[in-house]
PDBQT receptor file of N, H, CA, C and O in Angstrom, charges set to zero:
ATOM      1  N   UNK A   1       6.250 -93.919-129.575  1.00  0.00    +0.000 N 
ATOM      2  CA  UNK A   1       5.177 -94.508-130.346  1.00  0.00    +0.000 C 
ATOM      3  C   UNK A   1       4.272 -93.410-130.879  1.00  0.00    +0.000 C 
ATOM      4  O   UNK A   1       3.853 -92.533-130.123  1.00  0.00    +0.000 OA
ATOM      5  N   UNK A   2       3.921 -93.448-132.354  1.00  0.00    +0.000 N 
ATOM      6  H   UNK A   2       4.262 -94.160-132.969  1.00  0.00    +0.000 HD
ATOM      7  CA  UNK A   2       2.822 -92.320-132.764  1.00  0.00    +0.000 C 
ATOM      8  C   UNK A   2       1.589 -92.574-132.367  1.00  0.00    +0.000 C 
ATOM      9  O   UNK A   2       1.213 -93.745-132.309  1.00  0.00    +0.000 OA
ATOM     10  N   UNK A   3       0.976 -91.815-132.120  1.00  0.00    +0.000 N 
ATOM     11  H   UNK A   3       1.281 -90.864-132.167  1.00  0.00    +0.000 HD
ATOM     12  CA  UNK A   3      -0.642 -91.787-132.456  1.00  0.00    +0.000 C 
ATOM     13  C   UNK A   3      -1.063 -90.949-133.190  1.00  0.00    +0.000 C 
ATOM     14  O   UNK A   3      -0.557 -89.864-133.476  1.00  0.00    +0.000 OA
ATOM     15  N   UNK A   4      -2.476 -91.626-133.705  1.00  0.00    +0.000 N 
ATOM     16  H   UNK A   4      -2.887 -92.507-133.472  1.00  0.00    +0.000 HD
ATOM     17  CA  UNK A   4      -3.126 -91.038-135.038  1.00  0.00    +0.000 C 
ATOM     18  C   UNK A   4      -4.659 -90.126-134.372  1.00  0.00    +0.000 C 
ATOM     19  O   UNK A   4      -5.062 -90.089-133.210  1.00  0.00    +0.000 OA
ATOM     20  N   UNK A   5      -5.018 -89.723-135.140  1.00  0.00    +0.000 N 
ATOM     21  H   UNK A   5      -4.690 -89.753-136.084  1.00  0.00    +0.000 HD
ATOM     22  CA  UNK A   5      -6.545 -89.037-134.618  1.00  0.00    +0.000 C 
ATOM     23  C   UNK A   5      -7.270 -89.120-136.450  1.00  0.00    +0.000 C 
ATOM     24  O   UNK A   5      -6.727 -89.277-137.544  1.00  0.00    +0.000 OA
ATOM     25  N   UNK A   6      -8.629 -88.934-136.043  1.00  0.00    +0.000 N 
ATOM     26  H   UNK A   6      -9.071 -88.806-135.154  1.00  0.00    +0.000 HD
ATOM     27  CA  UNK A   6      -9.424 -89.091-137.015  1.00  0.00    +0.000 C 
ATOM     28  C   UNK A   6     -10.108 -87.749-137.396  1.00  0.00    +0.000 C 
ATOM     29  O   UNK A   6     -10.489 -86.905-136.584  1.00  0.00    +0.000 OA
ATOM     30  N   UNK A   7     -10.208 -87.673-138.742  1.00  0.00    +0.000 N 
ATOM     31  H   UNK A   7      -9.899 -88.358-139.402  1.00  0.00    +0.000 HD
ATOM     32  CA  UNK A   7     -10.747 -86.568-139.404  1.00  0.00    +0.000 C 
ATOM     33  C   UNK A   7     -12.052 -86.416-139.797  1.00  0.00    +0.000 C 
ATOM     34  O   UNK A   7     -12.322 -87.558-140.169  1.00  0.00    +0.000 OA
ATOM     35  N   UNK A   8     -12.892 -85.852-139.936  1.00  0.00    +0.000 N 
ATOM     36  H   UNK A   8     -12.673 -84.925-139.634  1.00  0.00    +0.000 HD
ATOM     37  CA  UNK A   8     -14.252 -85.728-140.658  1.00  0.00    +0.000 C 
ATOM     38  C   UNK A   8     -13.898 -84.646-141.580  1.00  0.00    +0.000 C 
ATOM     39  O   UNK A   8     -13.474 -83.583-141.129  1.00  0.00    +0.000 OA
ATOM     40  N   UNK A   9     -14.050 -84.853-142.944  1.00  0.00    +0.000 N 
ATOM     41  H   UNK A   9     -14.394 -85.717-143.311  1.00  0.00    +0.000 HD
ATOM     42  CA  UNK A   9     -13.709 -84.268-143.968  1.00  0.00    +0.000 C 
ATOM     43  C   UNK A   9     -15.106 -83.859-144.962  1.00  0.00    +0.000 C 
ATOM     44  O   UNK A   9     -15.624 -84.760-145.621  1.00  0.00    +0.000 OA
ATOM     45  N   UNK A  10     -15.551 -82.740-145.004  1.00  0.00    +0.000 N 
ATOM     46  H   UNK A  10     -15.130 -82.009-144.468  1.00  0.00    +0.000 HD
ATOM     47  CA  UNK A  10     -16.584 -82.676-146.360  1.00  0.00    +0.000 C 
ATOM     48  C   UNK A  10     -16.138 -82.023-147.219  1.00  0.00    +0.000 C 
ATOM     49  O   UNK A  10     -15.258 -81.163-147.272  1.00  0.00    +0.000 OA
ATOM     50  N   UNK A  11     -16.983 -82.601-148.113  1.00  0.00    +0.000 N 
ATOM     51  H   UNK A  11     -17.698 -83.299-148.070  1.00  0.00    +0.000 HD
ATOM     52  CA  UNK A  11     -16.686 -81.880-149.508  1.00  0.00    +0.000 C 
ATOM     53  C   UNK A  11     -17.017 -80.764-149.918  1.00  0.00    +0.000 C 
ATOM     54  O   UNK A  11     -16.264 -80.191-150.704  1.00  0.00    +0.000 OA
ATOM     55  N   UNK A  12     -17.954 -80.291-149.595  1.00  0.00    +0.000 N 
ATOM     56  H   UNK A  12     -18.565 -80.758-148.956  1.00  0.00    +0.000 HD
ATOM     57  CA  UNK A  12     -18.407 -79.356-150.045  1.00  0.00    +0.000 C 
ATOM     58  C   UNK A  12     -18.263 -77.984-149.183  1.00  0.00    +0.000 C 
ATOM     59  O   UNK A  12     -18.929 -76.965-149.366  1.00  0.00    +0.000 OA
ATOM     60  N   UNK A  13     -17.093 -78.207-148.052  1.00  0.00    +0.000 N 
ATOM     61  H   UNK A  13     -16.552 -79.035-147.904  1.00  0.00    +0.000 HD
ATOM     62  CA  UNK A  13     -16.541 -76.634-147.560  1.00  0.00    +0.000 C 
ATOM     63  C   UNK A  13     -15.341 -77.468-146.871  1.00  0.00    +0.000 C 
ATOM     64  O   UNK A  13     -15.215 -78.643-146.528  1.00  0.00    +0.000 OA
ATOM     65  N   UNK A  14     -14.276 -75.988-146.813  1.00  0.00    +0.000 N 
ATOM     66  H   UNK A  14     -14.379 -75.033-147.092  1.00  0.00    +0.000 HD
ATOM     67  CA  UNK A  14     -13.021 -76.171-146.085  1.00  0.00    +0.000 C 
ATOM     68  C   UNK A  14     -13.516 -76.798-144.481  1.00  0.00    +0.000 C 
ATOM     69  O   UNK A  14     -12.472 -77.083-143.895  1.00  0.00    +0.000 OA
ATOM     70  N   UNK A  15     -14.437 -77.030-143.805  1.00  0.00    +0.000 N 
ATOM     71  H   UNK A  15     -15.285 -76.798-144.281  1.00  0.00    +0.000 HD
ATOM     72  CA  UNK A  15     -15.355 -77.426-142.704  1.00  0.00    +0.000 C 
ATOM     73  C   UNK A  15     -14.577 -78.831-142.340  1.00  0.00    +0.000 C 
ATOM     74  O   UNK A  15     -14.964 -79.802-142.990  1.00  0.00    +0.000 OA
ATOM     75  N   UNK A  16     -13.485 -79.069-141.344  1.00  0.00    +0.000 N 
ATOM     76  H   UNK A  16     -13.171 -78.280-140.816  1.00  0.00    +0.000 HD
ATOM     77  CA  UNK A  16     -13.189 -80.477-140.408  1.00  0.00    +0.000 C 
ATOM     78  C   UNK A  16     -13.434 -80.385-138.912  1.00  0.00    +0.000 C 
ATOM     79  O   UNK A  16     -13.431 -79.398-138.177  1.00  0.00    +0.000 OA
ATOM     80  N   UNK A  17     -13.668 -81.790-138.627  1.00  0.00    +0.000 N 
ATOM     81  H   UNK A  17     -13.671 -82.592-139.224  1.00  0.00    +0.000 HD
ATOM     82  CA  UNK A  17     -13.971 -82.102-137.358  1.00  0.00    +0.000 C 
ATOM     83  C   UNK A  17     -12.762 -82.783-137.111  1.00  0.00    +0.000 C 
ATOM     84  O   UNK A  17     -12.064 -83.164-138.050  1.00  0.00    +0.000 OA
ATOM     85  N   UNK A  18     -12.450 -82.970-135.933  1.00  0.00    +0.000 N 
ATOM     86  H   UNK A  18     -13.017 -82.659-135.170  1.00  0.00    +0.000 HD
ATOM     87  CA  UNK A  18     -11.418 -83.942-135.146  1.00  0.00    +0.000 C 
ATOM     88  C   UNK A  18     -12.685 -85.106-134.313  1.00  0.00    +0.000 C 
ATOM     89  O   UNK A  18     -13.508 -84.760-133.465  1.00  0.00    +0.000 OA
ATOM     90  N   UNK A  19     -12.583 -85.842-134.611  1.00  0.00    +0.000 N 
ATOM     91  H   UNK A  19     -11.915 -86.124-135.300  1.00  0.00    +0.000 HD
ATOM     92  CA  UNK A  19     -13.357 -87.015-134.227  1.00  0.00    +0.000 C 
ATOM     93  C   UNK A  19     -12.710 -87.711-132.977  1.00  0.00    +0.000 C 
ATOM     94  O   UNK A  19     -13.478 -87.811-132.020  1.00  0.00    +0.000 OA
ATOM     95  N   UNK A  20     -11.444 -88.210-132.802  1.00  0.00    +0.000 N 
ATOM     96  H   UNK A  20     -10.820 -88.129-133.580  1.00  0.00    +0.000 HD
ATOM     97  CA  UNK A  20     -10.848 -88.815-132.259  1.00  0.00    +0.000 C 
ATOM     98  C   UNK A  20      -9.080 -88.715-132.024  1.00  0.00    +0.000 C 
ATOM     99  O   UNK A  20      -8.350 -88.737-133.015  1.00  0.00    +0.000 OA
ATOM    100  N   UNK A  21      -8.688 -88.640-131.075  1.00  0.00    +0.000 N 
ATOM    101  H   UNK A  21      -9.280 -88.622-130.269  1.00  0.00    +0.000 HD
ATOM    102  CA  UNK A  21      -7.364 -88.619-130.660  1.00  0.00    +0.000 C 
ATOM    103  C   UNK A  21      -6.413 -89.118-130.314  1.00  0.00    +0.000 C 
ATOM    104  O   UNK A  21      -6.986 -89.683-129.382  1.00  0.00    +0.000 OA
ATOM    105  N   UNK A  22      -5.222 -89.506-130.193  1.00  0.00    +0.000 N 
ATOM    106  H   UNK A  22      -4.756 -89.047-130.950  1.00  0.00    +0.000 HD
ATOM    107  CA  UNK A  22      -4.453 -90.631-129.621  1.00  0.00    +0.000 C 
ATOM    108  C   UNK A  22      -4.942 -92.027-129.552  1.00  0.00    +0.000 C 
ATOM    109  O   UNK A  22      -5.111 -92.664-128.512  1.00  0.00    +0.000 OA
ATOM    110  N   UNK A  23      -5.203 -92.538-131.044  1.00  0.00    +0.000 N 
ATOM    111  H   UNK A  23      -5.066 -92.020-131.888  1.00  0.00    +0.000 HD
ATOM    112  CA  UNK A  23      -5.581 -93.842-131.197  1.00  0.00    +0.000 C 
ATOM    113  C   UNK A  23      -3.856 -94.190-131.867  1.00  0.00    +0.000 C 
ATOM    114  O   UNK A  23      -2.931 -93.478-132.259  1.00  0.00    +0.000 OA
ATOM    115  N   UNK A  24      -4.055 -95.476-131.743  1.00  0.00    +0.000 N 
ATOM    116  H   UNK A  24      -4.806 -96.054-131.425  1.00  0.00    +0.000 HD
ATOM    117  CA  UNK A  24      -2.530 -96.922-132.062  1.00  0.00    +0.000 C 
ATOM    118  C   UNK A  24      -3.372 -96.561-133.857  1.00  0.00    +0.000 C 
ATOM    119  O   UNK A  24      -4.417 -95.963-134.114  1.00  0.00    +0.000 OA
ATOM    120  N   UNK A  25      -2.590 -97.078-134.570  1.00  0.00    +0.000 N 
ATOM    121  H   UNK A  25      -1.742 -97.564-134.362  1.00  0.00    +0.000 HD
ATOM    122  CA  UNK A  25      -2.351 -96.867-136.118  1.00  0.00    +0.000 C 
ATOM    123  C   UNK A  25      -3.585 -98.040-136.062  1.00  0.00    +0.000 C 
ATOM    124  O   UNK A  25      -4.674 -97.852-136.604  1.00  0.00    +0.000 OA
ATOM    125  N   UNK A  26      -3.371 -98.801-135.605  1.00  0.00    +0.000 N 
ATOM    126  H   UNK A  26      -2.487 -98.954-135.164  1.00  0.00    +0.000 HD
ATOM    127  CA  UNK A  26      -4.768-100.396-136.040  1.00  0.00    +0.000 C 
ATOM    128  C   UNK A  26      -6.241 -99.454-135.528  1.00  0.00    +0.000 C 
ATOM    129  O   UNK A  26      -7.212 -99.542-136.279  1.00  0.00    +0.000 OA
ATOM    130  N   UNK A  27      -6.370 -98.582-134.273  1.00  0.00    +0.000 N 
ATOM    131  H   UNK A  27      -5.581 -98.511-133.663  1.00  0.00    +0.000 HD
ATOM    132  CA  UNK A  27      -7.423 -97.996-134.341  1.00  0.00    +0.000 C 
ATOM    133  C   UNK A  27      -7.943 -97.066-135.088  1.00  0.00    +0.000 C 
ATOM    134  O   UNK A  27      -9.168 -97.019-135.198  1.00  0.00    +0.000 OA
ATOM    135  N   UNK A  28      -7.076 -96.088-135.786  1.00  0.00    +0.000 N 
ATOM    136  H   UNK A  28      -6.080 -96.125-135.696  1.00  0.00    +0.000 HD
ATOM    137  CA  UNK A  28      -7.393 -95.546-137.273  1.00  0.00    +0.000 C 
ATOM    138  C   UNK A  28      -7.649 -96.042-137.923  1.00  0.00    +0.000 C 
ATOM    139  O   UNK A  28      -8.729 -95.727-138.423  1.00  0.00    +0.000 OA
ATOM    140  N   UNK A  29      -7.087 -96.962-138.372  1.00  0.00    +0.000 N 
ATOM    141  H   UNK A  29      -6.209 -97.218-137.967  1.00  0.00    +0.000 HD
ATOM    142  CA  UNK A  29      -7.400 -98.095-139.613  1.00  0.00    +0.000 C 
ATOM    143  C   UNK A  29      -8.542 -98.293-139.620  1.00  0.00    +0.000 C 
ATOM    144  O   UNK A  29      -9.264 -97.887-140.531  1.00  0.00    +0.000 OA
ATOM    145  N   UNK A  30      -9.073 -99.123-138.361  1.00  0.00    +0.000 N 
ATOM    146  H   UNK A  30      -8.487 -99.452-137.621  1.00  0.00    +0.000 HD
ATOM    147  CA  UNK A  30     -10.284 -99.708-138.180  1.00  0.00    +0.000 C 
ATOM    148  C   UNK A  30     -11.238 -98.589-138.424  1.00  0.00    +0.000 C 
ATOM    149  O   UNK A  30     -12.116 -98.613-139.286  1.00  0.00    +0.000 OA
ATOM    150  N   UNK A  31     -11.033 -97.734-137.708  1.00  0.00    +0.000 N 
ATOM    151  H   UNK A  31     -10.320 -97.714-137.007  1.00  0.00    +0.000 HD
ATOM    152  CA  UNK A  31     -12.261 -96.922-137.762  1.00  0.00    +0.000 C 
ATOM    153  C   UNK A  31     -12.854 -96.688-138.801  1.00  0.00    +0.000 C 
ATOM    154  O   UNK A  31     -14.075 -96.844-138.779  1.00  0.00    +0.000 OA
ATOM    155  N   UNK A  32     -12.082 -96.148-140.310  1.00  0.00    +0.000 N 
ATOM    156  H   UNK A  32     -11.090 -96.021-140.328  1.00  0.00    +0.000 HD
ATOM    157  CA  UNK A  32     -11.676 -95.731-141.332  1.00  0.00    +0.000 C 
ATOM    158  C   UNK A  32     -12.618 -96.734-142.246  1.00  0.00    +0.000 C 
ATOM    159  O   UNK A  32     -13.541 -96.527-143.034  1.00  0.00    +0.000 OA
ATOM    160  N   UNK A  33     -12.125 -97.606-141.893  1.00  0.00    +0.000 N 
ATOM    161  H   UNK A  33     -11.375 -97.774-141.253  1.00  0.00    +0.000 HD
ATOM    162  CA  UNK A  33     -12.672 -99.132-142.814  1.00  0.00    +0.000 C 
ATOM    163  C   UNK A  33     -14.001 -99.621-142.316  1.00  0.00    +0.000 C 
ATOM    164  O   UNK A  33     -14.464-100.720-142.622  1.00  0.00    +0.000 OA
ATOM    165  N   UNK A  34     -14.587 -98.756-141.539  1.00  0.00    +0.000 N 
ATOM    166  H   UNK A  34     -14.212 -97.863-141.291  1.00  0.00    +0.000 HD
ATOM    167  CA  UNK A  34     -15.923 -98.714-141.250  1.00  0.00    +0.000 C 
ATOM    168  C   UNK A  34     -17.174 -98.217-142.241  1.00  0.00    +0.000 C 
ATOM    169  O   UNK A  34     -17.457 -97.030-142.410  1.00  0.00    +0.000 OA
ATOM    170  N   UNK A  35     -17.791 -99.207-142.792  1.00  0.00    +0.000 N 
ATOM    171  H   UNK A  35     -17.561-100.171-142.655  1.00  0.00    +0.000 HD
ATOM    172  CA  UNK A  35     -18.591 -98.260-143.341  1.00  0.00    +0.000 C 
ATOM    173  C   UNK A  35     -19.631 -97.325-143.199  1.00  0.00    +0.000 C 
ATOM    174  O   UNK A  35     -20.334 -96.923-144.126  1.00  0.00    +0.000 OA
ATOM    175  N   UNK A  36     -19.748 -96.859-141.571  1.00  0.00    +0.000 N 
ATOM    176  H   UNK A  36     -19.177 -97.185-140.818  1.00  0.00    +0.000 HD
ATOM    177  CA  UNK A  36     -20.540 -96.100-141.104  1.00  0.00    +0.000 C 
ATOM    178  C   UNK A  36     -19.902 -95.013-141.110  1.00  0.00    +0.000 C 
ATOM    179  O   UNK A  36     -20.400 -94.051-140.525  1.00  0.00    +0.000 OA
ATOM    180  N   UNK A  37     -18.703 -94.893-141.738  1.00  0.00    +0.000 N 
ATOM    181  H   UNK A  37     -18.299 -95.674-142.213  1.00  0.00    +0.000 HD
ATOM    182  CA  UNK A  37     -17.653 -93.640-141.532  1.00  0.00    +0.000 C 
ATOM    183  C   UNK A  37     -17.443 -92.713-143.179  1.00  0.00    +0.000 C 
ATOM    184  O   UNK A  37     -16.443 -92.039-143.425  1.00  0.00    +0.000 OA
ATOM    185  N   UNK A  38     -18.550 -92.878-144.082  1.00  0.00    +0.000 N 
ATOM    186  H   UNK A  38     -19.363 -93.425-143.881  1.00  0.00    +0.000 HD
ATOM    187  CA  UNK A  38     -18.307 -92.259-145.516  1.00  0.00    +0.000 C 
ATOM    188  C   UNK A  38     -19.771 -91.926-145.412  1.00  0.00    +0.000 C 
ATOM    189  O   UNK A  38     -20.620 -92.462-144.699  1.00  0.00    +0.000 OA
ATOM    190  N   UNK A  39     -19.890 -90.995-146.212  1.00  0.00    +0.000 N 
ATOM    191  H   UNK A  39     -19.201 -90.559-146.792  1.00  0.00    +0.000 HD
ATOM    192  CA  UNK A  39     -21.654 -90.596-146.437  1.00  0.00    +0.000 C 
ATOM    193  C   UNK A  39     -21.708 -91.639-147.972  1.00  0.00    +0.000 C 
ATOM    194  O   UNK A  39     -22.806 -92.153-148.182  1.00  0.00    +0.000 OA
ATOM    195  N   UNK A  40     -20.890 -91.861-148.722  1.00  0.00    +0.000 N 
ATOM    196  H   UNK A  40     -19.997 -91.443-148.551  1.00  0.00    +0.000 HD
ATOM    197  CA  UNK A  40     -21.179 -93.209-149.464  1.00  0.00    +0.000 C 
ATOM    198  C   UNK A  40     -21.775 -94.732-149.391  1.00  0.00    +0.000 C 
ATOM    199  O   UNK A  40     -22.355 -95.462-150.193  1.00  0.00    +0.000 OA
ATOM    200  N   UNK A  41     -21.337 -94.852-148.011  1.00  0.00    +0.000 N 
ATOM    201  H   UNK A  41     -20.866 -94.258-147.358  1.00  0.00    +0.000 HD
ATOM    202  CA  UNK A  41     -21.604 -96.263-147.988  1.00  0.00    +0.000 C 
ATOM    203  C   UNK A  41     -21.867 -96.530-146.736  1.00  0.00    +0.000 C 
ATOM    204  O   UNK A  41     -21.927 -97.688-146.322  1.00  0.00    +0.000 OA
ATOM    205  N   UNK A  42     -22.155 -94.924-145.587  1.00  0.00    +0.000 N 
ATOM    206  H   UNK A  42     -22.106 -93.983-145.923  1.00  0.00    +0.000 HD
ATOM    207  CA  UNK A  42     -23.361 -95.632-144.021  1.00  0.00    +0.000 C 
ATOM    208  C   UNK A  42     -24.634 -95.743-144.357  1.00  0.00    +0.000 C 
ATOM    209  O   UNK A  42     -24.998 -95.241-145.421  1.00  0.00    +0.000 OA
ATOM    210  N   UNK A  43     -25.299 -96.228-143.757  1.00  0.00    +0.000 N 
ATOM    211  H   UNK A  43     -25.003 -96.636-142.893  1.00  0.00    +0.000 HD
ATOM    212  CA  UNK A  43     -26.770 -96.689-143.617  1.00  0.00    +0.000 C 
ATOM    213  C   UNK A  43     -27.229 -96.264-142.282  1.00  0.00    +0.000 C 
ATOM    214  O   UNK A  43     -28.431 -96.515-142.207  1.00  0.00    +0.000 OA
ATOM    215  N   UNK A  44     -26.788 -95.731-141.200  1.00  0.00    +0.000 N 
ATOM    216  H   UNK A  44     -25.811 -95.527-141.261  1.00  0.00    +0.000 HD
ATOM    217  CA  UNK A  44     -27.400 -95.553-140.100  1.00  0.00    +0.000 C 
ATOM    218  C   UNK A  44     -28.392 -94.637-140.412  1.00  0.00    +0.000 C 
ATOM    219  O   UNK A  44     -28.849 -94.584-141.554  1.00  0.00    +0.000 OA
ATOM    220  N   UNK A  45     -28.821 -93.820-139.413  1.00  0.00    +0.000 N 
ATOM    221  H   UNK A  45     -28.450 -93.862-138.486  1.00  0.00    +0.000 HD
ATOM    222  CA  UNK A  45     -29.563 -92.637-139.271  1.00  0.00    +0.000 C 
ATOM    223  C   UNK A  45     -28.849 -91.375-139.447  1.00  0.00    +0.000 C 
ATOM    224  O   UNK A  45     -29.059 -90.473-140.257  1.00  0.00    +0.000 OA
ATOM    225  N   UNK A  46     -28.131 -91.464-138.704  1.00  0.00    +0.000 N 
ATOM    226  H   UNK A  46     -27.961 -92.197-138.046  1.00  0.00    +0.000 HD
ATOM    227  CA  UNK A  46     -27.152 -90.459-137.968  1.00  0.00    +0.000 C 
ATOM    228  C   UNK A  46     -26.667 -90.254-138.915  1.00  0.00    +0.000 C 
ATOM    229  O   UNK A  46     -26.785 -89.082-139.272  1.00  0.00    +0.000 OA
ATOM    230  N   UNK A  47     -25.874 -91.173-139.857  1.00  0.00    +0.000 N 
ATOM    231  H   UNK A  47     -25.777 -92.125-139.567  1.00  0.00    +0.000 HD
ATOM    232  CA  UNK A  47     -24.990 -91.101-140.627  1.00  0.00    +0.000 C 
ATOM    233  C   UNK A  47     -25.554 -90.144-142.069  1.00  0.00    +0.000 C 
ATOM    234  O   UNK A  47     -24.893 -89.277-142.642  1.00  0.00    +0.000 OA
ATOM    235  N   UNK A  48     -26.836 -90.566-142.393  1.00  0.00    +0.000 N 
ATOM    236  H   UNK A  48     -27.372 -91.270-141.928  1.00  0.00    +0.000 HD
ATOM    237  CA  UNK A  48     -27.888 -90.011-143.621  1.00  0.00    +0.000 C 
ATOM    238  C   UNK A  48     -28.091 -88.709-143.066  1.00  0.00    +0.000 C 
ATOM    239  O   UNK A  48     -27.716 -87.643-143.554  1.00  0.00    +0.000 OA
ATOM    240  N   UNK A  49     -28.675 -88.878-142.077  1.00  0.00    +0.000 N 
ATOM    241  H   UNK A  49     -28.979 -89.744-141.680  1.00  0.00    +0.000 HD
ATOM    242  CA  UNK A  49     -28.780 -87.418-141.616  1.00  0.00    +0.000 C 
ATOM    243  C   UNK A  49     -28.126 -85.975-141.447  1.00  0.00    +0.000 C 
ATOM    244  O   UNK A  49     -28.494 -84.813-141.279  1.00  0.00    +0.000 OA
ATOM    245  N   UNK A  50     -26.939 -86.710-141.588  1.00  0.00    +0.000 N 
ATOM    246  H   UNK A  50     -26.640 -87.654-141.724  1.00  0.00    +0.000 HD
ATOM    247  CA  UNK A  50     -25.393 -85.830-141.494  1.00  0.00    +0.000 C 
ATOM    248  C   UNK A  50     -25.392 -85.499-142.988  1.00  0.00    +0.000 C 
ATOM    249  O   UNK A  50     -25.371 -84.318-143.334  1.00  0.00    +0.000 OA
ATOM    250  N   UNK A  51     -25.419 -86.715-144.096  1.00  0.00    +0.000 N 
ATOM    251  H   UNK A  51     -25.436 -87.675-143.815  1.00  0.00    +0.000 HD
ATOM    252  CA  UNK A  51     -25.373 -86.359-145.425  1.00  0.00    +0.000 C 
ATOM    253  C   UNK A  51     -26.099 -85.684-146.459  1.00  0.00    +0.000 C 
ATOM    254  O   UNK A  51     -25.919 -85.468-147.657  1.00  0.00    +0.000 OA
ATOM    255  N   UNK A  52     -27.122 -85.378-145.467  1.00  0.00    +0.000 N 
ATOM    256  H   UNK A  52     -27.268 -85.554-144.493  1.00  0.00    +0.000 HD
ATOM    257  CA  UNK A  52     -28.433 -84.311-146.039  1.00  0.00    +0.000 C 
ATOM    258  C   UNK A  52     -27.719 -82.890-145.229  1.00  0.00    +0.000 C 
ATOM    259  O   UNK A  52     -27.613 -81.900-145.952  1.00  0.00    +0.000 OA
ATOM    260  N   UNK A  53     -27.425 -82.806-144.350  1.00  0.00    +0.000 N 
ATOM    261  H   UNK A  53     -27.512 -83.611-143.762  1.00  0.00    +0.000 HD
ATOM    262  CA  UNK A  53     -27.461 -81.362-143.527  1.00  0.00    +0.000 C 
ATOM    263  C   UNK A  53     -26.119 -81.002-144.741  1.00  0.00    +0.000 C 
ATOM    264  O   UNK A  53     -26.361 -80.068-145.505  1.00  0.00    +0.000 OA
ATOM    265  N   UNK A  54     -25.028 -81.580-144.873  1.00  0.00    +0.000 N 
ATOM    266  H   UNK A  54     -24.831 -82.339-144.252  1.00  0.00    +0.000 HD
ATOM    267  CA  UNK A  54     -23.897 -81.442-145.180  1.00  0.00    +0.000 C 
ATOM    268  C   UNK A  54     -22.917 -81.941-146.641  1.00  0.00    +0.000 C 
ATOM    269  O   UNK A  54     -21.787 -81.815-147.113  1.00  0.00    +0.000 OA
ATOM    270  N   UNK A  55     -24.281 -82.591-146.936  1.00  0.00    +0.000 N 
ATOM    271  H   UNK A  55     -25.200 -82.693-146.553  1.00  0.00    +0.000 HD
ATOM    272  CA  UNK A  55     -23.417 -83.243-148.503  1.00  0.00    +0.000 C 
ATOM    273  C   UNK A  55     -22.330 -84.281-147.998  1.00  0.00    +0.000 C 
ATOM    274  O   UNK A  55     -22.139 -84.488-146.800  1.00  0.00    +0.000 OA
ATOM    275  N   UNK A  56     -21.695 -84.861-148.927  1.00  0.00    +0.000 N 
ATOM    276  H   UNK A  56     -21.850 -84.693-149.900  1.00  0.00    +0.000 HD
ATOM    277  CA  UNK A  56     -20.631 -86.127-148.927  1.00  0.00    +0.000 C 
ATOM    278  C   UNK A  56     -19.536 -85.386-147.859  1.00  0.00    +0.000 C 
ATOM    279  O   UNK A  56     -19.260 -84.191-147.753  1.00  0.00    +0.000 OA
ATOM    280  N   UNK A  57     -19.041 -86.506-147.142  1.00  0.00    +0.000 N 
ATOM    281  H   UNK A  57     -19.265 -87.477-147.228  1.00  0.00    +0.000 HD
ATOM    282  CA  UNK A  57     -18.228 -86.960-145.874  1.00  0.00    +0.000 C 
ATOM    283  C   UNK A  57     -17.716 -87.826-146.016  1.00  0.00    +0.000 C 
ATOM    284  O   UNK A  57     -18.157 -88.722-146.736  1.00  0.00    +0.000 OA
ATOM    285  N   UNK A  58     -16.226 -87.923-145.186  1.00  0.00    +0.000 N 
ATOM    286  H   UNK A  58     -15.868 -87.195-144.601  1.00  0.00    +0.000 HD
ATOM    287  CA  UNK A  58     -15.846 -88.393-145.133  1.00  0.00    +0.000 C 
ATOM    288  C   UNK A  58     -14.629 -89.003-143.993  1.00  0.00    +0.000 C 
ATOM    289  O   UNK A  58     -13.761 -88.132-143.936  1.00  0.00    +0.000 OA
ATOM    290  N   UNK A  59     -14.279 -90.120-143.119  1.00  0.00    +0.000 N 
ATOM    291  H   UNK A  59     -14.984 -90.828-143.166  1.00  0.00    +0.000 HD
ATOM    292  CA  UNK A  59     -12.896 -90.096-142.512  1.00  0.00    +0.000 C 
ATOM    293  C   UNK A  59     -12.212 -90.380-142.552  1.00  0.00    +0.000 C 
ATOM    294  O   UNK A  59     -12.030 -91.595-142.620  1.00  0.00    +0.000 OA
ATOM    295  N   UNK A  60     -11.235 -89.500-142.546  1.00  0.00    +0.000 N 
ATOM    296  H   UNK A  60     -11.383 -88.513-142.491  1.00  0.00    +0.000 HD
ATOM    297  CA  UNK A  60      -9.739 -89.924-142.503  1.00  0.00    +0.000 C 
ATOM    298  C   UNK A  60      -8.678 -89.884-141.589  1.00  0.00    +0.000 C 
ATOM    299  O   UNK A  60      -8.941 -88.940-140.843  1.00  0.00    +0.000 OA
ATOM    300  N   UNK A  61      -7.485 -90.462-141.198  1.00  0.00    +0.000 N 
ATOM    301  H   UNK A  61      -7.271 -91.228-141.803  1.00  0.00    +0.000 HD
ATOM    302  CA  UNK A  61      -6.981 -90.349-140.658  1.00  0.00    +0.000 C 
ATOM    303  C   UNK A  61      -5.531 -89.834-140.233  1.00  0.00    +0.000 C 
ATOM    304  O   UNK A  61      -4.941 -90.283-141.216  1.00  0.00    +0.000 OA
ATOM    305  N   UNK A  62      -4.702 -89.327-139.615  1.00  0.00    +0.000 N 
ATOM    306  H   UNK A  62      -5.182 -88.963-138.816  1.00  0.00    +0.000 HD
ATOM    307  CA  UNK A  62      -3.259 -88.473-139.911  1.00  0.00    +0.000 C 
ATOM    308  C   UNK A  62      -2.750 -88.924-138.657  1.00  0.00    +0.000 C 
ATOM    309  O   UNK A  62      -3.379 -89.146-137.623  1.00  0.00    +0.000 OA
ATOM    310  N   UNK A  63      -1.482 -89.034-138.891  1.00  0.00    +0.000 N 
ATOM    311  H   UNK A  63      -0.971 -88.853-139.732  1.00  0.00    +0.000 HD
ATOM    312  CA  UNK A  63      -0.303 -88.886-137.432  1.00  0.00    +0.000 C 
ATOM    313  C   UNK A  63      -0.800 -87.344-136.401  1.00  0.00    +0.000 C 
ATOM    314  O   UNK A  63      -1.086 -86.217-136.808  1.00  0.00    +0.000 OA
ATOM    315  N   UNK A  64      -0.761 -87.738-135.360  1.00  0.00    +0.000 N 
ATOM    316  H   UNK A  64      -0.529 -88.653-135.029  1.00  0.00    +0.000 HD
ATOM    317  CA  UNK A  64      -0.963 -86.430-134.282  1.00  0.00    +0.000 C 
ATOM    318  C   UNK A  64       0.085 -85.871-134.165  1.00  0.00    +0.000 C 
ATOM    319  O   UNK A  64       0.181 -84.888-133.431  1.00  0.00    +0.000 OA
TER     320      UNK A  64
């Protein structure tokens, strides 16, 4: 069985995070389809706050 892990991707430098590891394909998904997970379209704190230090973000997800 694969597992996936999650990416934090910005735009504005070669700069990724690994967020998450050995998730089932439906827990990538989900995560992904979160909208607390794009500097486009979170609203938290955390999330704005990240998009000021760092410009547009983003996650994605890949086979491990």
């Amino acid at each position: 069985m694969s597992t996936y892990k999650i990416i934090r991707f910005f735009r504005d430098d070669d700069r990724r995070e690994v967020i998450a590891e050995g998730l089932s394909r439906e827990e990538a998904y989900d995560h992904c389809n979160d909208p607390e997970t794009s500097s486009s379209t979170c609203t938290s704190s955390e999330g704005l706050d990240r998009t000021e230090r760092f410009g547009p973000w983003f996650d994605g997800w890949t086979e491990d």
